[in-house]
Structures are given as C-alpha cells and as structure tokens.
mmCIF file of the N, C-alpha and C atoms, coordinates in Angstrom:
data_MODEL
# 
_entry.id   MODEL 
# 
loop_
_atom_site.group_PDB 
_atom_site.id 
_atom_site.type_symbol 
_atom_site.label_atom_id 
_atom_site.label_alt_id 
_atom_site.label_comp_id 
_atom_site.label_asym_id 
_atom_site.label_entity_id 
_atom_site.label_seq_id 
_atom_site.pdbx_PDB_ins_code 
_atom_site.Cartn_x 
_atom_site.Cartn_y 
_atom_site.Cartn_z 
_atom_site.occupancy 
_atom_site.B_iso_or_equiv 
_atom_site.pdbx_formal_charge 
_atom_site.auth_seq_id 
_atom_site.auth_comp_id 
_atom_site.auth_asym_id 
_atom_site.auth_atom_id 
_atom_site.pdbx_PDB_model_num 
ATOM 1   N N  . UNK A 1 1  ? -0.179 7.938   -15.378 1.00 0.00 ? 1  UNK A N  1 
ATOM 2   C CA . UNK A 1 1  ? 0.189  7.195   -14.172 1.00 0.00 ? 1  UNK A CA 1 
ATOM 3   C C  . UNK A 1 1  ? 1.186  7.986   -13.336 1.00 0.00 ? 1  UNK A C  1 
ATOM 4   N N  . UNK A 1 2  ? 1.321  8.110   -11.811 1.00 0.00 ? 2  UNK A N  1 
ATOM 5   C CA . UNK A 1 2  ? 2.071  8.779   -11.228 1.00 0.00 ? 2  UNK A CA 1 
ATOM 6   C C  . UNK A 1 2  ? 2.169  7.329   -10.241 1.00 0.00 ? 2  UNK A C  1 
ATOM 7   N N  . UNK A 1 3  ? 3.524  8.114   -9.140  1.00 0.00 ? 3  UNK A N  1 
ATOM 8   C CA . UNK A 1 3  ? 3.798  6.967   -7.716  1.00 0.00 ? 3  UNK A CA 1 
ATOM 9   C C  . UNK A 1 3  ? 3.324  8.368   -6.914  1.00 0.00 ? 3  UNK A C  1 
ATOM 10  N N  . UNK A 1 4  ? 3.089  8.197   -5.492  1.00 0.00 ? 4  UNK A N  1 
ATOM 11  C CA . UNK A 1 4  ? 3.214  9.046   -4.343  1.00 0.00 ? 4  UNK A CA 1 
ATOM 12  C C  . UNK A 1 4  ? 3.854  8.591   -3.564  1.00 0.00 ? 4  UNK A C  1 
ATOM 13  N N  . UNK A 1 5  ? 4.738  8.881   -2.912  1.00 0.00 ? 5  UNK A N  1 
ATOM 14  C CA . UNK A 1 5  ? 5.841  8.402   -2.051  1.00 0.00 ? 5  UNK A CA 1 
ATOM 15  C C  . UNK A 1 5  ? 5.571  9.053   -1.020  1.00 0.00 ? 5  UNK A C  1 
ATOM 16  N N  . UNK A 1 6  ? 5.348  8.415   0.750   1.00 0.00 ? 6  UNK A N  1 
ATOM 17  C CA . UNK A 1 6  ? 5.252  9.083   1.679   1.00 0.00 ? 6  UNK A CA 1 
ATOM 18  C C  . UNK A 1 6  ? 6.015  8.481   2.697   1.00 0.00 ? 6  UNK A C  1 
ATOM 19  N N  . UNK A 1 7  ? 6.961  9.375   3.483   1.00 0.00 ? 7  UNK A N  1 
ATOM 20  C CA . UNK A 1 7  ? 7.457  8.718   4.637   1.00 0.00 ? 7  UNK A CA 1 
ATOM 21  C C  . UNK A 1 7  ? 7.226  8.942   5.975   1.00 0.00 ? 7  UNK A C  1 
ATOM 22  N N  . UNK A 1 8  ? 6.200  8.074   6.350   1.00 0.00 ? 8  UNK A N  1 
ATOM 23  C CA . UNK A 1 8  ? 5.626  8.428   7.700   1.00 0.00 ? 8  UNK A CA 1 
ATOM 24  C C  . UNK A 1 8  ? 6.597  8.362   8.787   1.00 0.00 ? 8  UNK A C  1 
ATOM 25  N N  . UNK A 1 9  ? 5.748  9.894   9.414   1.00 0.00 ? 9  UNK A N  1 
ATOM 26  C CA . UNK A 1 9  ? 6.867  10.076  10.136  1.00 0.00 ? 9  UNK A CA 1 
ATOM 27  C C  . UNK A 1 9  ? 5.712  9.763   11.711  1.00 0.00 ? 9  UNK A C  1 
ATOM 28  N N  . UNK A 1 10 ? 4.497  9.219   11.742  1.00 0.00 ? 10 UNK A N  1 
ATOM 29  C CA . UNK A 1 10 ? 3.983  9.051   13.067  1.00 0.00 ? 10 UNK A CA 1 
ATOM 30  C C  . UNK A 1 10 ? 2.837  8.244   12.179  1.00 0.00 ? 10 UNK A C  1 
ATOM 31  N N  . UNK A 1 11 ? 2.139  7.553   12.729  1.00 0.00 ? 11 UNK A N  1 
ATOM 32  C CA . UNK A 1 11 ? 0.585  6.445   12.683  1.00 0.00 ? 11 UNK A CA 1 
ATOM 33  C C  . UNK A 1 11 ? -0.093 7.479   11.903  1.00 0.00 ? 11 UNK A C  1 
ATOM 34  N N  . UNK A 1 12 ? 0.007  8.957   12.747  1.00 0.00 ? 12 UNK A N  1 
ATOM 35  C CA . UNK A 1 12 ? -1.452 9.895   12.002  1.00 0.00 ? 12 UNK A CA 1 
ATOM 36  C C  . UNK A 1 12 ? -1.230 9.605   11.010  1.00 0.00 ? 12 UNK A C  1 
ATOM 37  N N  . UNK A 1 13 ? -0.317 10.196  10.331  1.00 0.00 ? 13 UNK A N  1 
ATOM 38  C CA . UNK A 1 13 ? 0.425  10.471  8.541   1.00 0.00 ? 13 UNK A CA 1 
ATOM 39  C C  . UNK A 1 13 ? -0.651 9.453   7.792   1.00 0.00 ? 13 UNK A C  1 
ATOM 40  N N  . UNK A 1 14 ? -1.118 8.650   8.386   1.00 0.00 ? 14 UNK A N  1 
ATOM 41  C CA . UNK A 1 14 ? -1.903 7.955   7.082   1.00 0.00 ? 14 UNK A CA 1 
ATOM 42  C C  . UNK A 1 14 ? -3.660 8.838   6.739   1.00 0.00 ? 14 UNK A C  1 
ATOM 43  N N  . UNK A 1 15 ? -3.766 8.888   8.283   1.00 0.00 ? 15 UNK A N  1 
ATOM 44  C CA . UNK A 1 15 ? -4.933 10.104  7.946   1.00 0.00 ? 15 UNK A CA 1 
ATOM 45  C C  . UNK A 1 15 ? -4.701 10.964  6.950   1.00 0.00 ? 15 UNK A C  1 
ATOM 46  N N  . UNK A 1 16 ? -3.443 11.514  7.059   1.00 0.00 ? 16 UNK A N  1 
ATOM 47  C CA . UNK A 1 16 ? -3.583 12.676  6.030   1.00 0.00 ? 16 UNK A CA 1 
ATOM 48  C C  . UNK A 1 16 ? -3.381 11.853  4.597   1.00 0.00 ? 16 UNK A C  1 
ATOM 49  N N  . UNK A 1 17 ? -3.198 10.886  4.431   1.00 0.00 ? 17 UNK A N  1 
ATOM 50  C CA . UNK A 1 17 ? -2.717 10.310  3.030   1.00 0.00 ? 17 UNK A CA 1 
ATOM 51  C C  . UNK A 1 17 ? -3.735 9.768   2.648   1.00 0.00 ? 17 UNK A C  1 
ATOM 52  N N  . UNK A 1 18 ? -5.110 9.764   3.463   1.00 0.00 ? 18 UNK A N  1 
ATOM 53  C CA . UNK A 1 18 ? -6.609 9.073   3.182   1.00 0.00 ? 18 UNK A CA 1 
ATOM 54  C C  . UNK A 1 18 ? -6.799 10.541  2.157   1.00 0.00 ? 18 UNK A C  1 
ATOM 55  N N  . UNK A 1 19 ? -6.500 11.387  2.519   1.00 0.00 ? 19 UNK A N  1 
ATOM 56  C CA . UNK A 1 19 ? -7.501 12.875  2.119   1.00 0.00 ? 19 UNK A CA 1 
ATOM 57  C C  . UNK A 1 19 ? -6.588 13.017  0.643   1.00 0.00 ? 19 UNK A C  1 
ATOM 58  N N  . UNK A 1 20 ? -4.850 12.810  0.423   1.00 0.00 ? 20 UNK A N  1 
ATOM 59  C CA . UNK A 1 20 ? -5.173 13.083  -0.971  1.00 0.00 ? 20 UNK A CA 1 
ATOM 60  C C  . UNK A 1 20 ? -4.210 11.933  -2.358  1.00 0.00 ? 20 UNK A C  1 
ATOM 61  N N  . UNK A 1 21 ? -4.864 10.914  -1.624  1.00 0.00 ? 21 UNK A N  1 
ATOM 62  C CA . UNK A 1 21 ? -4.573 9.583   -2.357  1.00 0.00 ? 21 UNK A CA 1 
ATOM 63  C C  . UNK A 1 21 ? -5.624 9.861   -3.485  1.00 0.00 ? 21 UNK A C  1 
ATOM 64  N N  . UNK A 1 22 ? -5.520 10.126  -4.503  1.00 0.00 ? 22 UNK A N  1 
ATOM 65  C CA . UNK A 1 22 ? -6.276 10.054  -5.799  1.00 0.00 ? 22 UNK A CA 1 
ATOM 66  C C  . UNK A 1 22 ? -7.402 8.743   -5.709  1.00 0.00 ? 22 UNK A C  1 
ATOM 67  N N  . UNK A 1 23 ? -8.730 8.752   -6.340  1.00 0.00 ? 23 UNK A N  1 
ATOM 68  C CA . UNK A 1 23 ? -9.461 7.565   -6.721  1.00 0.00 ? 23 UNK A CA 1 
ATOM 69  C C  . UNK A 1 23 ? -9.045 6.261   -7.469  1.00 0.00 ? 23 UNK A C  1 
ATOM 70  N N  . UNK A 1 24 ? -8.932 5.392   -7.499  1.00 0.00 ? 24 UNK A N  1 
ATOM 71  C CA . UNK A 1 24 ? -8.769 4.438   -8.347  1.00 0.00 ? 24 UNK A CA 1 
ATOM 72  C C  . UNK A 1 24 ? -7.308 4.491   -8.280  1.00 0.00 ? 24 UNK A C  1 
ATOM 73  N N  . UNK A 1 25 ? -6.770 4.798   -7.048  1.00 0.00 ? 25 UNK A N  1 
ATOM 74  C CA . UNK A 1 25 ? -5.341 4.105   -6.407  1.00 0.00 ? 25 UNK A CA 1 
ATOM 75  C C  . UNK A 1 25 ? -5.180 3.016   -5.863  1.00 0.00 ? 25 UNK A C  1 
ATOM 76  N N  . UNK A 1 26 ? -3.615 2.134   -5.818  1.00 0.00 ? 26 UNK A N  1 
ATOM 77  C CA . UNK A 1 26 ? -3.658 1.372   -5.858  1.00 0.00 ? 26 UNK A CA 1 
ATOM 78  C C  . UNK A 1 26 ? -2.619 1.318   -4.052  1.00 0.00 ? 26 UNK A C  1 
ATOM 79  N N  . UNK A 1 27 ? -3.307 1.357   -3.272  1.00 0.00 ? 27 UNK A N  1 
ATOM 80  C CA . UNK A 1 27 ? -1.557 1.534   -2.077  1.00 0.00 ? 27 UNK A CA 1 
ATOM 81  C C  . UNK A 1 27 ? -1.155 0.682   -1.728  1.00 0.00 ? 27 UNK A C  1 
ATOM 82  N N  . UNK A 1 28 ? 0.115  0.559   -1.620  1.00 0.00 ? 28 UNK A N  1 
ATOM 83  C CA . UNK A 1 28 ? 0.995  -0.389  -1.193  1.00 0.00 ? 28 UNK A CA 1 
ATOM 84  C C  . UNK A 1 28 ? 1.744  -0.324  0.129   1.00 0.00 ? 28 UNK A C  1 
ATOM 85  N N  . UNK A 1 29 ? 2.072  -1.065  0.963   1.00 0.00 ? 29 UNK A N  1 
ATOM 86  C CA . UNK A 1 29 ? 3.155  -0.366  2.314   1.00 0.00 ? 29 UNK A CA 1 
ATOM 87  C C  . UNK A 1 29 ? 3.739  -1.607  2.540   1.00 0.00 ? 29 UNK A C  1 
ATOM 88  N N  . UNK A 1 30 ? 4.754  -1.303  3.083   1.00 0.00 ? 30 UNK A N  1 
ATOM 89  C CA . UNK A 1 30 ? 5.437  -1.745  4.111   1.00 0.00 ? 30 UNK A CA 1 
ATOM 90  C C  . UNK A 1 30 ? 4.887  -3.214  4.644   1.00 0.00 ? 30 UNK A C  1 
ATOM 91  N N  . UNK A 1 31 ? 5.114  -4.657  4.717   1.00 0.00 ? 31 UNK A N  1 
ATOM 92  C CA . UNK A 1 31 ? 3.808  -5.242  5.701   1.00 0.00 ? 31 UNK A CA 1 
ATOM 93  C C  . UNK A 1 31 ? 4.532  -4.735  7.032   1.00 0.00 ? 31 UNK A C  1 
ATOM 94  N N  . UNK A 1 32 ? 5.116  -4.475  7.319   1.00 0.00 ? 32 UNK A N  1 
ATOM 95  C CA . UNK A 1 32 ? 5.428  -4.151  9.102   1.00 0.00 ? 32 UNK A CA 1 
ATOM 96  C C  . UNK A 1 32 ? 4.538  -3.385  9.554   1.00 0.00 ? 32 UNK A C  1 
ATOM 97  N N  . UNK A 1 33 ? 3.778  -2.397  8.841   1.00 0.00 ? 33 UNK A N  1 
ATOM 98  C CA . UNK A 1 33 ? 2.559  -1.017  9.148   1.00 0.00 ? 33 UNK A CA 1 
ATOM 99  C C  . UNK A 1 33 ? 1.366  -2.586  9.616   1.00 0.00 ? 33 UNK A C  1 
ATOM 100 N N  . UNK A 1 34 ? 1.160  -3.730  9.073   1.00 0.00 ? 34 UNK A N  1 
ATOM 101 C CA . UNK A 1 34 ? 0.465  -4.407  9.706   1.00 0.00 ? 34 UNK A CA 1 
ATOM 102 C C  . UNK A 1 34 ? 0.254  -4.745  10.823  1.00 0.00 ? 34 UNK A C  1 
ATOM 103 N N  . UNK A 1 35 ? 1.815  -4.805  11.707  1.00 0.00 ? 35 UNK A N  1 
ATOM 104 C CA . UNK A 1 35 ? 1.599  -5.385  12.928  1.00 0.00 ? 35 UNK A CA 1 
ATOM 105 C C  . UNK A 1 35 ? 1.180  -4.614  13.749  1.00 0.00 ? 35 UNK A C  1 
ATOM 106 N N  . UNK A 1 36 ? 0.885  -2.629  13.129  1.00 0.00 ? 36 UNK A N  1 
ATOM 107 C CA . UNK A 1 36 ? 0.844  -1.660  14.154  1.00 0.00 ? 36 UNK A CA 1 
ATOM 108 C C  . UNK A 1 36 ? -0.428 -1.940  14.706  1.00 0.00 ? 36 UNK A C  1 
ATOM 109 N N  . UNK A 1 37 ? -1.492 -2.693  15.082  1.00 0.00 ? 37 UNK A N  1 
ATOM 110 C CA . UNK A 1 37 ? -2.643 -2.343  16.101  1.00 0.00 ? 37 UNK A CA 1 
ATOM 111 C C  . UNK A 1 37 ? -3.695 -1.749  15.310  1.00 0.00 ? 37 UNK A C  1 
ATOM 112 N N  . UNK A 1 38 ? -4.550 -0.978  15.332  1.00 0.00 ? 38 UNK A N  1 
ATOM 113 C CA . UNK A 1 38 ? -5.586 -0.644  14.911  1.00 0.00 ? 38 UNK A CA 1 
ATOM 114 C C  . UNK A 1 38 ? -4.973 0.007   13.743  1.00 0.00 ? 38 UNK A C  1 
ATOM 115 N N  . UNK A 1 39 ? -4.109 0.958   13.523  1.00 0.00 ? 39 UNK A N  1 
ATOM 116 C CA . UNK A 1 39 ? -3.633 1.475   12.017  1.00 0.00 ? 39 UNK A CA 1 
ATOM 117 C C  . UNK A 1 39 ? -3.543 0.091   11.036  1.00 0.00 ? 39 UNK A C  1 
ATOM 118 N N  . UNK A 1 40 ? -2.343 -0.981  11.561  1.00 0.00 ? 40 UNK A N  1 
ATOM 119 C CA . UNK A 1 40 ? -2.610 -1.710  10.526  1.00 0.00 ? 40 UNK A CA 1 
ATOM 120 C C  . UNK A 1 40 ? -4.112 -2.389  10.094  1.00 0.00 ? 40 UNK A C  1 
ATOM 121 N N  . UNK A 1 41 ? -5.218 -2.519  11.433  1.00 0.00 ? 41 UNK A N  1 
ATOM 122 C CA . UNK A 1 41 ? -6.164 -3.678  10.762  1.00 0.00 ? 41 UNK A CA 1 
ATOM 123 C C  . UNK A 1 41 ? -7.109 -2.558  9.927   1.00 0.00 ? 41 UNK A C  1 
ATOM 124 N N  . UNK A 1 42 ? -6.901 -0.765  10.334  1.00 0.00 ? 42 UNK A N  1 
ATOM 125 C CA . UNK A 1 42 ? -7.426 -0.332  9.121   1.00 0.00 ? 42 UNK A CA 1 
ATOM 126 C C  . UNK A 1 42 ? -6.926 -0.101  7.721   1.00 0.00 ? 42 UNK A C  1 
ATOM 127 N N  . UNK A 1 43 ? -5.491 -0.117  7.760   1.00 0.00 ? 43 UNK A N  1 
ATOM 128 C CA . UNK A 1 43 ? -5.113 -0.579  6.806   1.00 0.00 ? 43 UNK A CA 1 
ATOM 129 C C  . UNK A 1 43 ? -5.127 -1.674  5.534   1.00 0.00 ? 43 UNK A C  1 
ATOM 130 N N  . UNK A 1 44 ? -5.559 -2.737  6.555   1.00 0.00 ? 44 UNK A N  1 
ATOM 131 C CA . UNK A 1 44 ? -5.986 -4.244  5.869   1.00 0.00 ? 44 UNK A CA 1 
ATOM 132 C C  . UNK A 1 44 ? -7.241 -4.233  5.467   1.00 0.00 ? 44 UNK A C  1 
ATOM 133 N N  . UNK A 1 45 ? -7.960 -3.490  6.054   1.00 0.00 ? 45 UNK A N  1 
ATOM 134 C CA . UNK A 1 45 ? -9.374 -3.480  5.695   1.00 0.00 ? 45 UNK A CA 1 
ATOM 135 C C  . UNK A 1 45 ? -9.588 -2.294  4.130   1.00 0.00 ? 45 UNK A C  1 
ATOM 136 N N  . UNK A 1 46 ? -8.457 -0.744  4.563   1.00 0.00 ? 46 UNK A N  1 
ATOM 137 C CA . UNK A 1 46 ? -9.360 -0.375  3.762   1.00 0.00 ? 46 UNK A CA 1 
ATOM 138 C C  . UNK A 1 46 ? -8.605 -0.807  2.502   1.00 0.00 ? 46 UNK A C  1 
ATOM 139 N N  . UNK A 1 47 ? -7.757 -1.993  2.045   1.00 0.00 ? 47 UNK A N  1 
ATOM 140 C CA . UNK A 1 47 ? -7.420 -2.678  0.971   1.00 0.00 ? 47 UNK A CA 1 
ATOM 141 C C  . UNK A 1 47 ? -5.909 -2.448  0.791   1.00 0.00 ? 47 UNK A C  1 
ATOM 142 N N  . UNK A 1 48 ? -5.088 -1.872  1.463   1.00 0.00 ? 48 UNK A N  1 
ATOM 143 C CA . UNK A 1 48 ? -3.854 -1.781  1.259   1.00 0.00 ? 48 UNK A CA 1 
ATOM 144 C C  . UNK A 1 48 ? -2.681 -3.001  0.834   1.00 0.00 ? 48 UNK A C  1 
ATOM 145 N N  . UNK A 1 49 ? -2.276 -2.980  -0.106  1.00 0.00 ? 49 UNK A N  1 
ATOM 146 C CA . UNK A 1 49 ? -1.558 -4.322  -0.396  1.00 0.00 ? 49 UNK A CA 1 
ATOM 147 C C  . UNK A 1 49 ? -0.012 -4.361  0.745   1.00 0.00 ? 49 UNK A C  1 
ATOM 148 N N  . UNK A 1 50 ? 0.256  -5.316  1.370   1.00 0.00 ? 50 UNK A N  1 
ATOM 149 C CA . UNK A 1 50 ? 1.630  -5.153  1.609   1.00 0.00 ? 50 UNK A CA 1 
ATOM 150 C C  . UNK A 1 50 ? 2.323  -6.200  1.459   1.00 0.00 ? 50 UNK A C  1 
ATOM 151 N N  . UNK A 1 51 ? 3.866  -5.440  0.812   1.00 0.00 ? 51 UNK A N  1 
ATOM 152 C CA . UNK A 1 51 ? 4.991  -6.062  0.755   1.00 0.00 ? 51 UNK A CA 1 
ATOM 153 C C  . UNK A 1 51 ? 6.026  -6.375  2.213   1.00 0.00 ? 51 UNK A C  1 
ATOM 154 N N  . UNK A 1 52 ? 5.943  -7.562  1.764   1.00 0.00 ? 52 UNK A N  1 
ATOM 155 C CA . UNK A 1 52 ? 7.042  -8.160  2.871   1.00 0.00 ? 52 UNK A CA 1 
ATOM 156 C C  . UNK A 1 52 ? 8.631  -8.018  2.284   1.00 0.00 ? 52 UNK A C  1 
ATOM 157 N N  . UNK A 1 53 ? 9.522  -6.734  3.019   1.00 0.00 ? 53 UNK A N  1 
ATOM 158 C CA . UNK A 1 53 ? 10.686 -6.455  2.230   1.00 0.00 ? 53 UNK A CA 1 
ATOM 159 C C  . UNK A 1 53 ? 11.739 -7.328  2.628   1.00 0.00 ? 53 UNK A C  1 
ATOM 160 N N  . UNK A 1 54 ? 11.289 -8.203  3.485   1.00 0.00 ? 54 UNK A N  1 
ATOM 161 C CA . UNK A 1 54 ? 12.500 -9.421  3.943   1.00 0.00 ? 54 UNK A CA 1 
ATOM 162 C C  . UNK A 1 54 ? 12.598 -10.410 3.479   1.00 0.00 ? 54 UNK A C  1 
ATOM 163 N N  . UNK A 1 55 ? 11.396 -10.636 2.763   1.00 0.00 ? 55 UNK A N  1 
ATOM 164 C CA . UNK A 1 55 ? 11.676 -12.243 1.761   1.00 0.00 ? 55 UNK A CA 1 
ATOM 165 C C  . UNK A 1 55 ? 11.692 -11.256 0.286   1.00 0.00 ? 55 UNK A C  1 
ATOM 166 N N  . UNK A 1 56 ? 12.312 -11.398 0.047   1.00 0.00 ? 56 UNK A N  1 
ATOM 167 C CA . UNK A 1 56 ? 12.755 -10.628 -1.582  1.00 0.00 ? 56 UNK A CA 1 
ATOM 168 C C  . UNK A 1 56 ? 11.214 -10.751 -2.614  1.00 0.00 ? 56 UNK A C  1 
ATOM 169 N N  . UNK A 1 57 ? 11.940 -12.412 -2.891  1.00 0.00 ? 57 UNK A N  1 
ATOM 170 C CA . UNK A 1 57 ? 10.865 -13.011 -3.952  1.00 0.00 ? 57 UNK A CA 1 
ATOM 171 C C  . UNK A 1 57 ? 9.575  -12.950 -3.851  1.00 0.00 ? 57 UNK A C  1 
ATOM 172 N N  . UNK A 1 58 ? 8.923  -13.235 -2.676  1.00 0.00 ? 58 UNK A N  1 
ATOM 173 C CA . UNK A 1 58 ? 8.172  -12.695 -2.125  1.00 0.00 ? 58 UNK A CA 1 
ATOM 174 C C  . UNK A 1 58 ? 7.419  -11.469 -2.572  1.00 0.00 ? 58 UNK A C  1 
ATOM 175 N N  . UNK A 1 59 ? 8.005  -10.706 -2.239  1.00 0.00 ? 59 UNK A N  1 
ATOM 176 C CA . UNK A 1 59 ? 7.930  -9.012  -2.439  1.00 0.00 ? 59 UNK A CA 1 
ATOM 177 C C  . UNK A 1 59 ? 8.273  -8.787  -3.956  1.00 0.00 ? 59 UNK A C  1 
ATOM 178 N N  . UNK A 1 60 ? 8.622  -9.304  -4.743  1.00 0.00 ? 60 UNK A N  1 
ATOM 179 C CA . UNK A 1 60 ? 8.720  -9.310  -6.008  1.00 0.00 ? 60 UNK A CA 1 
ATOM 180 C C  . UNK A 1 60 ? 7.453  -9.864  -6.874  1.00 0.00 ? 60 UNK A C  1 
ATOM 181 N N  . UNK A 1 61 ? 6.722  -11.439 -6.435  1.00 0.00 ? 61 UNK A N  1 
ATOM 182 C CA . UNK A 1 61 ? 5.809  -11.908 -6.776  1.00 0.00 ? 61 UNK A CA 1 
ATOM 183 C C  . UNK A 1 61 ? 4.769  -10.671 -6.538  1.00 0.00 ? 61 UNK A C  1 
ATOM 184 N N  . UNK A 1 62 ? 4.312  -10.404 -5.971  1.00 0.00 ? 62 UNK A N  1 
ATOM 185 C CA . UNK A 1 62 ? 3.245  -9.154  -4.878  1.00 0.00 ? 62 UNK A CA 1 
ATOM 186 C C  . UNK A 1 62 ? 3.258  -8.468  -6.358  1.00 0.00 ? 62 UNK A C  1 
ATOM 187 N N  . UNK A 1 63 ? 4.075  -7.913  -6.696  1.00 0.00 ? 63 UNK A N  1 
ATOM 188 C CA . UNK A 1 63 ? 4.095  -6.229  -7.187  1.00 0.00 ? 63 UNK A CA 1 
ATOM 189 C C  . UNK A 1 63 ? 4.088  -6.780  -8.539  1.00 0.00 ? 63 UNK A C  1 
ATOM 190 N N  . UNK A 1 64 ? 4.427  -7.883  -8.664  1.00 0.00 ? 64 UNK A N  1 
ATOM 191 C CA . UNK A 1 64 ? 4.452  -8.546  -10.108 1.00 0.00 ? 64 UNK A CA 1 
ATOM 192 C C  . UNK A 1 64 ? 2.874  -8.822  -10.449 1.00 0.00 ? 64 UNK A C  1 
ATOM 193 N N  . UNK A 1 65 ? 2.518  -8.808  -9.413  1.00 0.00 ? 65 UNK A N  1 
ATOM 194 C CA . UNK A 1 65 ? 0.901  -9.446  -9.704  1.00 0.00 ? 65 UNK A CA 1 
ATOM 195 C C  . UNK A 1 65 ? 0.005  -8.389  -9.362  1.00 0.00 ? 65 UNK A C  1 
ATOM 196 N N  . UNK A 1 66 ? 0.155  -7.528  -8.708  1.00 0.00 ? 66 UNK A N  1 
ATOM 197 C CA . UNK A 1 66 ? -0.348 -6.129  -8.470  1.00 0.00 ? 66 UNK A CA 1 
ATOM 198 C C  . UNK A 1 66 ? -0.242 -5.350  -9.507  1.00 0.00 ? 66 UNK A C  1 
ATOM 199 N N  . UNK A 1 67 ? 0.908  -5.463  -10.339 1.00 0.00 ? 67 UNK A N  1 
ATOM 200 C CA . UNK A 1 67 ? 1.373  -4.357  -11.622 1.00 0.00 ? 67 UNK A CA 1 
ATOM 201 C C  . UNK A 1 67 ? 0.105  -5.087  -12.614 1.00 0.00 ? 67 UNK A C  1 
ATOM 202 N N  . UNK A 1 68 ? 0.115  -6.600  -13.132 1.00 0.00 ? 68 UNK A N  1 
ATOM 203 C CA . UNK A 1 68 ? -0.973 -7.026  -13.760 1.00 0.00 ? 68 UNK A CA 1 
ATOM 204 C C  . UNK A 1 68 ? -1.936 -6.946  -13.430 1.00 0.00 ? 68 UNK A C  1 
ATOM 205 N N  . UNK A 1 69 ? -2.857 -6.487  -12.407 1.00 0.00 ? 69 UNK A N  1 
ATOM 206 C CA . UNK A 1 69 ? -4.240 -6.109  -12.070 1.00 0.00 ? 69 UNK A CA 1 
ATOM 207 C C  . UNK A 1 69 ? -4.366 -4.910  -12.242 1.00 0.00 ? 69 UNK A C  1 
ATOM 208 N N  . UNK A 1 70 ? -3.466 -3.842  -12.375 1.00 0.00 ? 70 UNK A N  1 
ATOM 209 C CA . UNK A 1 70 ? -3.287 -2.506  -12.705 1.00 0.00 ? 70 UNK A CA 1 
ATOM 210 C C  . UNK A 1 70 ? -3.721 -2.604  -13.690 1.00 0.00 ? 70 UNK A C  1 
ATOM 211 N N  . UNK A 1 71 ? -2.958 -2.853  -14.368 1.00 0.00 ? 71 UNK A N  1 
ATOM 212 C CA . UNK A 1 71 ? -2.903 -2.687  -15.718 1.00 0.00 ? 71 UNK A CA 1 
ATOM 213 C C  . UNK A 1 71 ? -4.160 -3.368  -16.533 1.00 0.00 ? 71 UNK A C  1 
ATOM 214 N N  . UNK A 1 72 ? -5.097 -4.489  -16.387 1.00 0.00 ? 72 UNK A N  1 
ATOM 215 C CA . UNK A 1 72 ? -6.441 -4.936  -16.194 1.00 0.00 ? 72 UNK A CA 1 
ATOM 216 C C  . UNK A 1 72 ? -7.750 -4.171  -15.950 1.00 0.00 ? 72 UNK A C  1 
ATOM 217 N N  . UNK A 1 73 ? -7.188 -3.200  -14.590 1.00 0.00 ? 73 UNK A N  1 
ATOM 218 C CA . UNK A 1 73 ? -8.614 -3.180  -14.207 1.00 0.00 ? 73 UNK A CA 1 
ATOM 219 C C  . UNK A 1 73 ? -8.230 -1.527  -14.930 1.00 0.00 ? 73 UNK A C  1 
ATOM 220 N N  . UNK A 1 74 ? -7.203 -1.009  -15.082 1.00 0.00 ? 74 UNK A N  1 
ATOM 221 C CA . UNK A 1 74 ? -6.901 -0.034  -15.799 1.00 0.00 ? 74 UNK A CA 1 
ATOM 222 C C  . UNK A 1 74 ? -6.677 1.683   -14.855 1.00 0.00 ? 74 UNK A C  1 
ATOM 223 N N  . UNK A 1 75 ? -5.587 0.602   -13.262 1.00 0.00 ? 75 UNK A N  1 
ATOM 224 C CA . UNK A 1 75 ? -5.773 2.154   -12.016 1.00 0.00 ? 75 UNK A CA 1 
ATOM 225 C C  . UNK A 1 75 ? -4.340 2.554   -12.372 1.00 0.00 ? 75 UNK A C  1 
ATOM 226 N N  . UNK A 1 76 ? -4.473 3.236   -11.383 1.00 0.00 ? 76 UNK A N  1 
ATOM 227 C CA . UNK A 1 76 ? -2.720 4.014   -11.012 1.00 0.00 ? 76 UNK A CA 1 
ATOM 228 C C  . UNK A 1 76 ? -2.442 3.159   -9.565  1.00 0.00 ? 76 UNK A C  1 
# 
C-alpha cells in the first residue's frame, strides 16, 4: 500500500495525475475541487471520493468508510 500526495498547483495538475495514479486506486480530494466547473463534475464522475474538511466528523465518517471498502475490495 502507498499514499500519493499532490498539491495542485492549477485545474491541469489533475490531467497529469490521470496518467500516473496506479490501477485499483482509490482518490480522494478536497470536496471544494467539486465546486470547480467542469474539473469538478469530471472529477465526480470519474469516481473521486471527497472530503468535506469543514465538518470534521463528517470527514472522518468518509475515510472511515472508504478505509473499510479498501480493505474489502482489497485496493490502495
């Protein structure tokens, strides 16, 4: 299991993070990358989970339940 950590520094940056996000990854962002316009609704589409970092619990439930489908379906 590894993390990849990326800090976009413009909208493109996710293009390049399509090309070397490993198979049977699991991505997570930001939900604010949602409200961006066409990046976020391809984002939503191509399955990206997001955390909302302003309601805590919230954002705790998410990753709590994301870590158990990991670990299930057996990704990174």
């Amino acid at each position: 299991p590894f993390v990849i950590v990326c800090n976009h520094q413009a909208s493109l940056d996710l293009l390049g993070m399509v090309e070397v996000i490993p198979e049977r990854c699991v991505p997570i962002a930001k939900r604010e990358l949602l409200y961006l316009g066409t990046v976020g609704w391809a984002c939503w589409l191509s399955g990206i989970i997001f955390i909302d970092r302003l309601r805590r619990a919230a954002a705790i439930e998410v990753i709590s339940r994301t870590a158990s489908a990991m670990r299930r379906e057996n990704v990174s």
